[in-house]
C-alpha positions, 0 to 999 in steps of 0.5 A: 621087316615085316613085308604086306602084299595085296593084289592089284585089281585095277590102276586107279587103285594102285595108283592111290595105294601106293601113294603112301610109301615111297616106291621103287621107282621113286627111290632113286630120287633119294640117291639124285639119279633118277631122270624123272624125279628130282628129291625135291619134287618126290618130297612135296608130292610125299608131302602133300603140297603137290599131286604126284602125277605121271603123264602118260607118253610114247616111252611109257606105253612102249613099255606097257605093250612090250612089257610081256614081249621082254618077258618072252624073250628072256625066256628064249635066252634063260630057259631054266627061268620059268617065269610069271608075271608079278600081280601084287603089291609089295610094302612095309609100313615101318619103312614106308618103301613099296613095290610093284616088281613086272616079273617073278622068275623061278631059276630052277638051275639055281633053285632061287627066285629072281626080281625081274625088272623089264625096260625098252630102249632105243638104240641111241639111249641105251648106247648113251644111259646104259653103258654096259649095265643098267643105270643106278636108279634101275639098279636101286628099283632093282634092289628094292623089288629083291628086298622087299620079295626076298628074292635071291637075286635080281634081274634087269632084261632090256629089249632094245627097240630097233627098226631091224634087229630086237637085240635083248640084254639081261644084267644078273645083279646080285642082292648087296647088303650095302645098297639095301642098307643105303636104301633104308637109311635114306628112306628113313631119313626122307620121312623123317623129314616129311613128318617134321 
């Protein structure tokens, strides 16, 4: 793998370069587990035949504005992390696979670099979708971002968002060769067949 970056100097131009590549995010499409995309819907955007759009919604700004308050209080829980927020893009154009991580953490205990994914829920989605650990295509967004960074390992902390308490949970997940393998074989496949 030969992996490019480029800092990102605004949205709209994010948004297009990315386009190109199929993107953390997105990945979990490939493995029919992503709640927001389906296989068939990220193969007609890769395609051409529809704009990929992402409208934006009240889950979605949530996380935008809270984006930096997980960070800080992953901080207060790991204060071996020193941590920094991701400003690049990350791809690699034999794989056509990229990503945007949300935070880079250097864990000065283990002297390893951590891929830092933030989410927020709400107490009765986190109950009902987590179940003691991330779901898996965060688990896979997770993994692309530790691949493609070379990072030790990963590292999803999620804030739940209740009226009363902000309790905060940090799943530690390990770097698997089997799911980074899995992710280029079906991502090898799914450009195969855009490009038939």
């Amino acid at each position: 793998m030969t992996i490019q970056t480029w800092e990102i100097s605004d949205r709209e131009n994010w948004l297009r370069r990315r386009e190109r590549n199929l993107n953390a995010s997105e990945i979990g499409a490939l493995f029919d587990c992503n709640p927001y995309l389906t296989k068939f819907q990220l193969w007609h955007q890769k395609k051409g035949n529809v704009e990929a759009s992402t409208p934006d919604s009240g889950v979605l700004r949530r996380g935008r504005i809270l984006e930096q308050s997980v960070a800080d209080a992953v901080k207060e829980e790991r204060p071996n992390w020193e941590i920094t927020k991701a400003t690049d893009y990350y791809w690699d154009d034999e794989l056509r696979i990229g990503c945007t991580p949300d935070f880079h953490a250097w864990d000065k205990a283990g002297k390893q670099w951590v891929a830092m994914q933030t989410k927020t829920a709400a107490p009765h989605i986190f109950d009902e979708d987590w179940l003691g650990r991330p779901p898996k295509w965060i688990i896979i967004q997770n993994a692309v971002e530790c691949m493609l960074t070379d990072s030790a390992s990963g590292a999803v902390a999620c804030l739940v968002v209740d009226p009363w308490k902000l309790p905060l949970h940090i799943f530690e997940i390990p770097r698997r060769e089997d799911v980074e393998k899995a992710i280029k074989v079906r991502a090898a496949a799914f450009w195969a067949s855009i490009d038939i």
